[in-house]
C-alpha positions, 0 to 999 in steps of 0.5 A, spaced: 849 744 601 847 737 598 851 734 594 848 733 587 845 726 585 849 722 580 846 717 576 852 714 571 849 713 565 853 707 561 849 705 555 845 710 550 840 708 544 840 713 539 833 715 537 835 717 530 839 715 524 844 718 520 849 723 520 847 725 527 846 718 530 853 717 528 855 723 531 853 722 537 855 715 538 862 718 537 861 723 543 859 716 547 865 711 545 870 717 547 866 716 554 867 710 554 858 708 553 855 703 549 851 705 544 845 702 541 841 704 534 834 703 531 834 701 524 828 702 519 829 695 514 831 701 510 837 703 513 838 695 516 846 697 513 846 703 514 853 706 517 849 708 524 847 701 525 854 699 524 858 704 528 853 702 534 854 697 539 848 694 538 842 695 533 836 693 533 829 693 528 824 697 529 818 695 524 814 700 520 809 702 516 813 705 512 821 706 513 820 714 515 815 711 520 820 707 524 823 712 527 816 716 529 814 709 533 816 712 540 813 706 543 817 700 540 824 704 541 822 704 548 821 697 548 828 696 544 832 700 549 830 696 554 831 689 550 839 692 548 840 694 555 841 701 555 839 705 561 838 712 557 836 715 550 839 721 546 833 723 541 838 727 536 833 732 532 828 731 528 822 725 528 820 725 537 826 730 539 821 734 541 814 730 542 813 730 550 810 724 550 815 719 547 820 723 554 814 721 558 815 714 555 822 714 556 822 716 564 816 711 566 821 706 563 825 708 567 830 710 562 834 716 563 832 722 558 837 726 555 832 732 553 829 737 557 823 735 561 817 733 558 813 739 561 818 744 558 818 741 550 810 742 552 811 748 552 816 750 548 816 745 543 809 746 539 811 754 537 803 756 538 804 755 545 812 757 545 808 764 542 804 765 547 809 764 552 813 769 550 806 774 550 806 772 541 800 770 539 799 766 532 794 768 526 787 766 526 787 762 518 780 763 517 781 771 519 787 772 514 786 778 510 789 780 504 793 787 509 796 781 512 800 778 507 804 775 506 804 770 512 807 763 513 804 757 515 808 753 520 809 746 523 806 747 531 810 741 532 817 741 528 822 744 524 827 744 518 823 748 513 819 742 514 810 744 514 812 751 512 809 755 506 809 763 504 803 765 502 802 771 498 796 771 495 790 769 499 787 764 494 793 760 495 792 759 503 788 754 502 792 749 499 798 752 502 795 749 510 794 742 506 799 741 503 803 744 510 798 739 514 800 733 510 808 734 510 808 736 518 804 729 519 809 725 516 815 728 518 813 729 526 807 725 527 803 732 528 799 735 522 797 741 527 799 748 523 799 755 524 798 761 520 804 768 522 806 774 520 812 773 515 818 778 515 821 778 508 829 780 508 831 779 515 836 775 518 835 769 522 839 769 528 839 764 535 842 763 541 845 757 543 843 754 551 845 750 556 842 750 563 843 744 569 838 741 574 841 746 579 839 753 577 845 755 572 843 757 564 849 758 559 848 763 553 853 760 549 852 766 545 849 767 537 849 763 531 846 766 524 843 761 520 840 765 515 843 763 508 836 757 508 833 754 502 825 752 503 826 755 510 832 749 511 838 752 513 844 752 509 850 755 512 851 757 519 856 761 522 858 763 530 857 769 532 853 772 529 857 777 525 856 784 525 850 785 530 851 791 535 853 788 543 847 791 545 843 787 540 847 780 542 846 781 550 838 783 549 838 776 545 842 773 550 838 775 555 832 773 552 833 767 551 836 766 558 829 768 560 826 763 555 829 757 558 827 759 566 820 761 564 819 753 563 825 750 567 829 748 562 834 743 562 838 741 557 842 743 550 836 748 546 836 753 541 832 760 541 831 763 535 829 769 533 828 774 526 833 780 526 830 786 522 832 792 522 835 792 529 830 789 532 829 782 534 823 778 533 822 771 537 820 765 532 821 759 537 825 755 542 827 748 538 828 744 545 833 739 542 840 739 539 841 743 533 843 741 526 848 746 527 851 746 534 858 744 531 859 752 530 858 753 537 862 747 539 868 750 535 868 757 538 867 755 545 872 748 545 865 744 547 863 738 546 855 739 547 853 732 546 858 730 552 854 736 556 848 733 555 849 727 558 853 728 564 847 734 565 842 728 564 847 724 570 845 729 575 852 734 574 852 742 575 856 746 570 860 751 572 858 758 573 860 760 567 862 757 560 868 758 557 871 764 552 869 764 546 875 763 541 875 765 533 869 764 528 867 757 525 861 757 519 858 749 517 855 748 510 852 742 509 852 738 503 846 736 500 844 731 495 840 735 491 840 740 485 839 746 486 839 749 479 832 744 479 828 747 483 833 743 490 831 737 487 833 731 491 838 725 488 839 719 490 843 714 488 851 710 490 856 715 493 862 712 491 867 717 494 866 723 499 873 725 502 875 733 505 881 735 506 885 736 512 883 742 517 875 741 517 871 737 521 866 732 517 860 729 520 856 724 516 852 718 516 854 716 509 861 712 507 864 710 500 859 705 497 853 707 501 846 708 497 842 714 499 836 712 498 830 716 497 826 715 504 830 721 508 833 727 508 838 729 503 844 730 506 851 728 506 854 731 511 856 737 515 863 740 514 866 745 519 872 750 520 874 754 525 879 760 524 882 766 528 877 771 524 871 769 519 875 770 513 879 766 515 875 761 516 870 762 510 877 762 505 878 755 509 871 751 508 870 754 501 877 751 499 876 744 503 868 744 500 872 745 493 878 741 494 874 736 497 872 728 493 864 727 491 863 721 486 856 720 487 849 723 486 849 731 484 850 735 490 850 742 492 857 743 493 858 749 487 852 753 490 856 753 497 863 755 494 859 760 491 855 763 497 861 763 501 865 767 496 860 772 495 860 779 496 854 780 500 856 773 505 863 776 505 861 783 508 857 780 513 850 782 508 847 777 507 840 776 510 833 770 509 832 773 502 839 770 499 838 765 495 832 768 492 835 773 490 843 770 487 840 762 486 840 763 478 847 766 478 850 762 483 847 756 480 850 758 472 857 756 472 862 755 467 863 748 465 871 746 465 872 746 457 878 741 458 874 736 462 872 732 456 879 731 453 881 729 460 876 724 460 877 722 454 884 721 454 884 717 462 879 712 459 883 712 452 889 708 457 884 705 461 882 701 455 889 699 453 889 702 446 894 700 442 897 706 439 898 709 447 906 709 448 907 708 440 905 711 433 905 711 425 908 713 420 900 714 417 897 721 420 893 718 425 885 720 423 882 724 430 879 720 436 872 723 438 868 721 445 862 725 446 859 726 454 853 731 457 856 736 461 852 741 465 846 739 460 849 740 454 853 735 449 860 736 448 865 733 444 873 730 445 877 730 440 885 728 439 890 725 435 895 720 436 903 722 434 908 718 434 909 724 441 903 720 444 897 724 444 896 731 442 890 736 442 888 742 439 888 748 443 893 745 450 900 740 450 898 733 452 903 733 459 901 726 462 896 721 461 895 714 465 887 712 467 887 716 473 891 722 472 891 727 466 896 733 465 896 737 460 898 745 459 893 751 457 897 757 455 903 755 458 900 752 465 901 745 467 893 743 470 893 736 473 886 733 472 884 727 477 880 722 474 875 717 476 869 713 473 864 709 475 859 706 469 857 711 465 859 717 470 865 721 469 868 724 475 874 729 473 876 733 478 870 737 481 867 736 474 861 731 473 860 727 466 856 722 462 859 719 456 854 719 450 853 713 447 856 712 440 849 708 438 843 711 443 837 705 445 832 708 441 826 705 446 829 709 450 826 716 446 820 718 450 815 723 445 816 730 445 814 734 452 815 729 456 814 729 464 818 726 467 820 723 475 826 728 477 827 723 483 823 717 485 818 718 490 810 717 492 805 722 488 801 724 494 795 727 490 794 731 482 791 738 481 784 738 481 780 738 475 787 735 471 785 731 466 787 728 459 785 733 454 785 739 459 789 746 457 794 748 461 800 753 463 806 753 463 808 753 469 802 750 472 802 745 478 800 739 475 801 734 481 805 733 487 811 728 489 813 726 496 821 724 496 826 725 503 820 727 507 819 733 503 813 735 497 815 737 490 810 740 486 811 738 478 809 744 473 807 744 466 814 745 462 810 749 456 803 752 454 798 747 451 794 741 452 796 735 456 795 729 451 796 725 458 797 722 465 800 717 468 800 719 475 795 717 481 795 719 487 798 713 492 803 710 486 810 709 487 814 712 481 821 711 479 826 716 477 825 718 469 818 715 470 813 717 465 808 722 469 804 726 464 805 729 457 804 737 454 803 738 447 806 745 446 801 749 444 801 752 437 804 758 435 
């Protein structure tokens, strides 16, 4: 038997950003690789450029272009030395072109072969592969609805759109083409059959150059919000063996059919019983920690020693245990996902959970990519224990920054369909409004306002008088709605009604309600108040009134570019309220902006290309007249 060929790969550019750039560059400094990153002037301090050995500029139109521009990340492979490329997920992690481009320069790919990403990684020519074939759009008819518009080209929720009224299609496919062209370079969409309340269900593979393709057994990921995965699990619970060795099965086949080599992923529709084939995502996942956990693999560390010519064992390891990743996001779910930007003063977790992220405390998020913060993962003997120990670290965990989605993934993972292993693709859609409507902790204000009362040295903190103190009153927003502090100063130091004030200092309150000792954490940063887990802004005593804006006002939820307005929407026009008045563009996804009421639209004051702050004035809705 010949012995296999190994190329030894010393240097590796990362053809990414972010979280998964960092990631993969831990795996090649415990390899003992250098490491090589591209940067958009948007990211020229951002953490992946400053955890690499080296980081070189890529030039673009735009900052989301640059790591589209498969040529000039070529060019500054060569120019830092590296002798290979890791693509990550997203942007050209599955344009053949750029895994031809990289070979001809006589780098080493670590990706499957560009024949098999053509193949598989545009998901009509994936369909018809595996026997499927896509709708024909301009034959759609209201007994196929609904339907899904998809990307050809890419993932992550991003080209996609429901369709349930065909009258919608239309502008579905154009909004679809225009998100899939500015996230993968490639607005080629397709139309398929959509199958509501099923459960989203993969299998990770790894296959060698010489024959050997691992099923690393199943992920479910069926908690997504806007076709974007949320939480993720491994294994998949709750599946019938019968039903994970067909899926393994299939997805073994899938990766021979097209002589795949590589980490892949194959993602299937499990509905009653049955699985559907979706696609074959010919790259890493966002969510391959779960399975790196379970089977005590580092899959990043396997890529590269395949891509060196190294034969896997007959076998993968014995799976051990279950592990579930939640990933953070910097957006509100209550506002429709908005994305928010903004410093991120502090992310810390406690001990016991992975964390993979491409942000550090200071660091800005910025309104160009994707919103999220990071990734944590646990790993238990048992999936409750596993759920009880990542909802215990996502609450006990430090966030000061932007709103985040960190109540919405306690509350998913402690509730009682997801607990039970009965959630499925429509979660979300059916529990948003409850697992968004929180009670805000009634004490948090008092806390913030006794911190920031020792914070400013106050004079009758540690002293008293004889005279009664009058009360101090301090007003901040919390959760949307103003609520007012008030305590007294006694020659006890400082009381409130209602609790015993335990402890104060700047940074650190504790007081006891109903006899319990509550210790509240304190921290701010300008106007934001952050205590505990509870977020607040402190009202000014005297408002600036040339920041008053006229009734029914629309304002920017997020900066972004207004990528087109609703036809025939004009100043005097009569609208709907919640009728689509425009769209913005921000972190590589389309927001559609409603009316807030019924009336008349007195004006507007977006245009199609122009670049809009958070808070800007977009249009105006006299309500209507009852």
């Amino acid at each position: 038997m010949t012995a296999p060929v190994i190329q030894t790969i010393d240097s590796v550019l990362v053809a990414n950003r972010g979280e998964i750039a960092c990631r993969i560059f831990r795996t090649c400094a415990d390899l003992g690789i250098r490491t090589v990153a591209v940067h958009s002037d948007a990211d020229a301090n951002a953490l992946h450029t400053r955890v690499a050995d080296k980081a070189v500029r890529v030039p673009g139109a735009a900052p989301a272009d640059t790591y589209l521009r498969g040529d000039l990340i070529v060019k500054a492979a060569l120019a830092a030395g590296a002798d290979a490329v890791h693509p990550g997920y997203g942007f050209l992690s599955e344009n053949p072109d750029f895994a031809r481009a990289v070979r001809d320069a006589g780098l080493v790919w670590i990706g499957p072969p560009p024949e098999a990403i053509e193949a598989m990684a545009s998901k009509t020519r994936a369909k018809q592969l595996m026997g499927l074939a896509p709708l024909d759009a301009a034959e759609v008819t209201e007994d196929d609805l609904p339907v899904l518009v998809k990307a050809a080209a890419g993932g992550g929720g991003r080209g996609m759109r429901v369709v349930r009224h065909l009258a919608d299609l239309p502008t579905a496919l154009e909004s679809a083409r225009a998100e899939a062209a500015s996230a993968f370079g490639d607005g080629e969409v397709f139309v398929e059959p959509y199958l509501e309340n099923g459960r989203h269900v993969e299998v990770q593979i790894l296959a060698d150059t010489h024959g050997t393709v691992w099923p690393l057994g199943t992920r479910d990921c069926s908690l997504q919000r806007r076709h974007q995965k949320v939480i993720e699990e491994a294994p998949a619970p709750a599946l019938p063996d019968a039903l994970t060795e067909e899926l393994h099965t299939l997805a073994v086949r899938a990766a021979r059919a097209v002589d795949y080599v590589g980490a892949g992923t194959v993602e299937f529709l499990v509905s009653a019983g049955r699985a559907h084939f979706l696609e074959m995502n010919t790259r890493l996942q966002v969510e391959h920690p779960v399975t790196e956990a379970v089977f005590g693999l580092d899959l990043v560390a396997e890529q590269i020693r395949v891509a060196e010519g190294h034969a896997l064992p007959a076998d993968p390891p014995p799976a051990r245990g279950h592990a579930i990743e939640a990933r953070l996001y910097a957006e509100d779910p209550a506002r429709d996902w908005a994305p928010q930007t903004g410093t991120l003063h502090r992310l810390a977790v406690p001990g016991g959970v992975r964390l993979d992220t491409g942000y550090e405390d200071g660091d800005t998020i910025g309104v160009h990519y994707d919103p999220m913060l990071a990734k944590l993962i646990a790993h238990a003997p048992t999936r409750a224990e596993a759920i009880r120990r990542l909802a215990g670290a996502l609450e006990r965990a430090t966030i000061h920054g932007p709103t985040t989605n960190r109540a919405l993934l306690v509350n998913s993972l402690r509730h009682e369909e997801f607990t039970t292993a009965r959630m499925d693709t429509g979660f979300y859609d059916r529990h948003l409004s409850a697992l968004t409507t929180g009670t805000p902790d009634p004490h948090a204000p008092l806390a913030a306002a006794l911190a920031d009362a020792a914070a400013g040295g106050h004079p009758r903190f540690g002293g008293w008088r004889n005279v009664p103190s009058q009360p101090q009153t301090k007003r901040y927003l919390m959760a949307g709605e103003e609520h007012e502090a008030r305590y007294r100063h006694t020659r006890n130091g400082p009381e409130a009604d209602g609790v015993r004030v335990v402890n104060v200092d700047p940074r650190c309150v504790v007081l006891e309600v109903d006899g319990v000792r509550r210790k509240f954490d304190v921290t701010r940063h300008g106007d934001r108040i952050y205590v505990n887990t509870t977020t607040l802004t402190a009202v000014p005593r005297f408002p600036d009134p040339t920041t008053q804006q006229p009734p029914g006002s629309l304002l920017a939820p997020m900066p972004g570019t207004v990528v087109r307005v609703a036809d025939h929407v004009k100043p005097g026009s009569a609208v709907e309220a919640g009728q689509p008045l425009l769209w913005l563009e921000a972190m590589k996804m389309e927001h559609k902006i409603t009316a807030p009421t019924t009336g008349t639209l007195t004006a507007l004051h977006a245009t199609p290309g122009q670049q809009v702050e958070m808070g800007a004035l977009l249009a105006v809705v006299e309500q209507q007249p009852t």
